[in-house]
C-alpha positions, 0 to 999 in steps of 0.5 A: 982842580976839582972836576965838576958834576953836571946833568946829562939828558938822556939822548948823552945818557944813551950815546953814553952808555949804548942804550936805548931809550926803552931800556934805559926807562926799564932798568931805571925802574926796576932799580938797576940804573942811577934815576933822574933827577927833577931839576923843574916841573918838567925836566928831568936829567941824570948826573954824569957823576952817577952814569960813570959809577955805574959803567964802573960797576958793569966794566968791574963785572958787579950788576949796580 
């Protein structure tokens, strides 16, 4: 079975990663954490999918 990617607001996105809000907002822009995506005008989440690679690369010693 194919496993299926979903969106993960940011209060997971920190439980997840052990960051805070502040951080994640700064690596985000400075391009060096996956970035959200819009799903409405006003709601925004990140896909597990994208978080997971990125703990990846951090677990493998790379820095994206």
């Amino acid at each position: 079975m194919e496993a299926v990617d979903r969106a993960v607001k940011l209060h997971e996105v920190m439980r997840l990663v052990g960051l805070g809000r502040t951080k994640v907002y700064e690596l985000t822009a400075r391009g060096e954490f996956p970035p959200q995506a819009k799903l409405g005008a006003r709601v925004a989440a990140w896909w597990l999918s994208d978080i997971n690679q990125w703990l990846a690369a951090r677990r493998a010693g790379g820095a994206a």
